[in-house]
C-alpha positions as protocol buffer text, in pm:
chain_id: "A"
residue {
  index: 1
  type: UNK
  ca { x: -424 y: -1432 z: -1733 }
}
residue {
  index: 2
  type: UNK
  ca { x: -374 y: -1053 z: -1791 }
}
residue {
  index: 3
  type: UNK
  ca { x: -5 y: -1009 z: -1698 }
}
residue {
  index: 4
  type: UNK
  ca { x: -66 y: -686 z: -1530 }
}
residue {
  index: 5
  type: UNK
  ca { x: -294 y: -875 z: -1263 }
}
residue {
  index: 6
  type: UNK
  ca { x: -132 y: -730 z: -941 }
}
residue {
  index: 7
  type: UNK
  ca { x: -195 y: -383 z: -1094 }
}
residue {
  index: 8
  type: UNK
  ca { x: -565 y: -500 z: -1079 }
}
residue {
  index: 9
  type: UNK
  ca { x: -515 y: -616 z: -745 }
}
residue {
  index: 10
  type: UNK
  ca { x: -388 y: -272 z: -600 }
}
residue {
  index: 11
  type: UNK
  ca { x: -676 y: -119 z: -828 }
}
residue {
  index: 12
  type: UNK
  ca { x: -1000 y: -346 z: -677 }
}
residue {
  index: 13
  type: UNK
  ca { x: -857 y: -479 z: -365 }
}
residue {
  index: 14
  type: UNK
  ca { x: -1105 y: -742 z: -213 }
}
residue {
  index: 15
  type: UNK
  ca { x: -952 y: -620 z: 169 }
}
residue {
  index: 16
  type: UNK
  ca { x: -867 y: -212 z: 126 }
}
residue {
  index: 17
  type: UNK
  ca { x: -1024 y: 71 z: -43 }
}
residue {
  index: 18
  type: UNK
  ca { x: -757 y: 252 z: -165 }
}
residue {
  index: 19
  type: UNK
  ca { x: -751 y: 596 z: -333 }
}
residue {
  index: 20
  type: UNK
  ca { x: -678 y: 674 z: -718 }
}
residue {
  index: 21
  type: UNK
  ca { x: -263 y: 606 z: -781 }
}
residue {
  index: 22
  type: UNK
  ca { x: -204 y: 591 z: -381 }
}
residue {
  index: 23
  type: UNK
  ca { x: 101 y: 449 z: -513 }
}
residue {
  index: 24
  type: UNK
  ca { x: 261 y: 669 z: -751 }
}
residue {
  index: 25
  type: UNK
  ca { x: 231 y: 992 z: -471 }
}
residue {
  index: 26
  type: UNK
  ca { x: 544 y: 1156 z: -335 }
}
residue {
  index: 27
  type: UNK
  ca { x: 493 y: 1185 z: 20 }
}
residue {
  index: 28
  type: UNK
  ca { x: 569 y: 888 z: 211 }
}
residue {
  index: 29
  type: UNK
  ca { x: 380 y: 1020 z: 510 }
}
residue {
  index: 30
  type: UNK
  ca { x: 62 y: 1088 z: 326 }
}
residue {
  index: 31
  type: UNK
  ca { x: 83 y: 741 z: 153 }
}
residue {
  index: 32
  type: UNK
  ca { x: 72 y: 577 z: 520 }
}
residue {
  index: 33
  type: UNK
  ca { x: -206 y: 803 z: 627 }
}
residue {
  index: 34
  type: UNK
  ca { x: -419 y: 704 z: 377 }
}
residue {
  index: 35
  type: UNK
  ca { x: -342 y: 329 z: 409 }
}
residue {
  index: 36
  type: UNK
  ca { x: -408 y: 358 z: 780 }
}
residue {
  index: 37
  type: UNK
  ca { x: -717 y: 508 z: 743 }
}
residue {
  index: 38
  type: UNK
  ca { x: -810 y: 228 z: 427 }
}
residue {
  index: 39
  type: UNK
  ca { x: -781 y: -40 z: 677 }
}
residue {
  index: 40
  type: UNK
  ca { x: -957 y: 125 z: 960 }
}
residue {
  index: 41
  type: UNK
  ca { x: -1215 y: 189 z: 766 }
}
residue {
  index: 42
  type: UNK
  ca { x: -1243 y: -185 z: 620 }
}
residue {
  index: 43
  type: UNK
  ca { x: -1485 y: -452 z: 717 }
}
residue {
  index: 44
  type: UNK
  ca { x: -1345 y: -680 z: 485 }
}
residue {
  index: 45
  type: UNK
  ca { x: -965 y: -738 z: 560 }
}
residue {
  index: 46
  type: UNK
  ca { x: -895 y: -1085 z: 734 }
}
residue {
  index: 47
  type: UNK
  ca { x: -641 y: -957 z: 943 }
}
residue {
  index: 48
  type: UNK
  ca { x: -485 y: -674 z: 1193 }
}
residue {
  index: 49
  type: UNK
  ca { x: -574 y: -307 z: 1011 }
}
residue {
  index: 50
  type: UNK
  ca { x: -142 y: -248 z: 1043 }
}
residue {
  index: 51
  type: UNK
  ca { x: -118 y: -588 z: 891 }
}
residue {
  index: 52
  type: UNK
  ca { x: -336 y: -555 z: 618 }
}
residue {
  index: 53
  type: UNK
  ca { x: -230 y: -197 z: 531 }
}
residue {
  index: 54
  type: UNK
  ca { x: 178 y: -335 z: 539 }
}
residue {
  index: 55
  type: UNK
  ca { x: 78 y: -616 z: 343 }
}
residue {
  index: 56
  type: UNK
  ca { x: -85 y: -412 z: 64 }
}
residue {
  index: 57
  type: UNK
  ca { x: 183 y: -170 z: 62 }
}
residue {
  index: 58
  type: UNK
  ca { x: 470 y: -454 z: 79 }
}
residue {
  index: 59
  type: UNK
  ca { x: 278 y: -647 z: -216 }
}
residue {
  index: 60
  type: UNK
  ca { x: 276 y: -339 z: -433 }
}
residue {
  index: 61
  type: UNK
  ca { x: 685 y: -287 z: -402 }
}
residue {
  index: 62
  type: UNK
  ca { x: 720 y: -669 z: -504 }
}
residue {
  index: 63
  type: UNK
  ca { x: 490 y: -677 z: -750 }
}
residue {
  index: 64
  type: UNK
  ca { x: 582 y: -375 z: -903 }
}
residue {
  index: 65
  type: UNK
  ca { x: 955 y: -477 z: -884 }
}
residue {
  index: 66
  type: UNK
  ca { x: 1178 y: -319 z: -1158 }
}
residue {
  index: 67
  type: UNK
  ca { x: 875 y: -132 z: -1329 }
}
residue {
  index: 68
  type: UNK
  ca { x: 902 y: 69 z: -1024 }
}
residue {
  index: 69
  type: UNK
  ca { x: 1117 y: 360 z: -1071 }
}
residue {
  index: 70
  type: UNK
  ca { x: 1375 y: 353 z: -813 }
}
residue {
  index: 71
  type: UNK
  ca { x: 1284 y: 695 z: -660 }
}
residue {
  index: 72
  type: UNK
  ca { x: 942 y: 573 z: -625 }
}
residue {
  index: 73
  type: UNK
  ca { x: 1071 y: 243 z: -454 }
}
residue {
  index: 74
  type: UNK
  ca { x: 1249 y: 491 z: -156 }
}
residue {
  index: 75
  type: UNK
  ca { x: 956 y: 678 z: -133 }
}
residue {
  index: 76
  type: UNK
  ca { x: 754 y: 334 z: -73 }
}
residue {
  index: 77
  type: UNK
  ca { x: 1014 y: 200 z: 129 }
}
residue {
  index: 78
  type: UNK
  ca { x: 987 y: 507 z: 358 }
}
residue {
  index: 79
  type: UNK
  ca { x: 617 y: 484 z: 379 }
}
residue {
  index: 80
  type: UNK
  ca { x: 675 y: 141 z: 536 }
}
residue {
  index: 81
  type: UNK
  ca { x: 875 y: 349 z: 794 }
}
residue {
  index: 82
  type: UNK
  ca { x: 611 y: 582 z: 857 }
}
residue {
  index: 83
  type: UNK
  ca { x: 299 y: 316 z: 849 }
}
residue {
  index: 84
  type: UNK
  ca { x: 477 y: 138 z: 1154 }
}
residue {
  index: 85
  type: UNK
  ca { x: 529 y: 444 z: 1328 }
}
residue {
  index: 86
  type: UNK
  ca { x: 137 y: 530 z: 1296 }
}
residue {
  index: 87
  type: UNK
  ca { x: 74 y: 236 z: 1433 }
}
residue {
  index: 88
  type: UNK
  ca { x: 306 y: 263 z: 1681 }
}
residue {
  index: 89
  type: UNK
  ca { x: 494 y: -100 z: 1609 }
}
């Protein structure tokens, strides 16, 4: 198995859309917009559109784990922050 398989994952998710290196931007509030609107958009996610887009998000920052700079990880971290306040949780 390719050992870079969750980067794969992020890159053809089966659930979310997600745009080019959504996880490498610096703005934690654009991040969540654009995972909000990836799993409103999607007809194939199996769960809640604020589930699925946490769960993507959340996989990403455990996957990535220490290959994740640790700037990055704060912004990430934050755009769990703003993801529940878009959906108002």
């Amino acid at each position: 198995m390719n050992r870079n398989w969750s980067d794969q994952v992020t890159r053809r998710s089966h659930a979310l859309d997600l745009e080019p290196k959504l996880f490498t931007w610096q703005d934690p509030k654009k991040i969540a917009h654009s995972l909000k609107k990836s799993a409103l958009q999607s007809h194939r996610r199996k769960s809640s559109p604020y589930v699925s887009a946490m769960s993507m998000l959340t996989f990403y920052i455990n996957r990535g784990g220490k290959n994740i700079p640790h700037k990055q990880k704060l912004i990430l971290n934050q755009a769990k922050v703003e993801l529940k306040k878009l959906f108002k949780t």
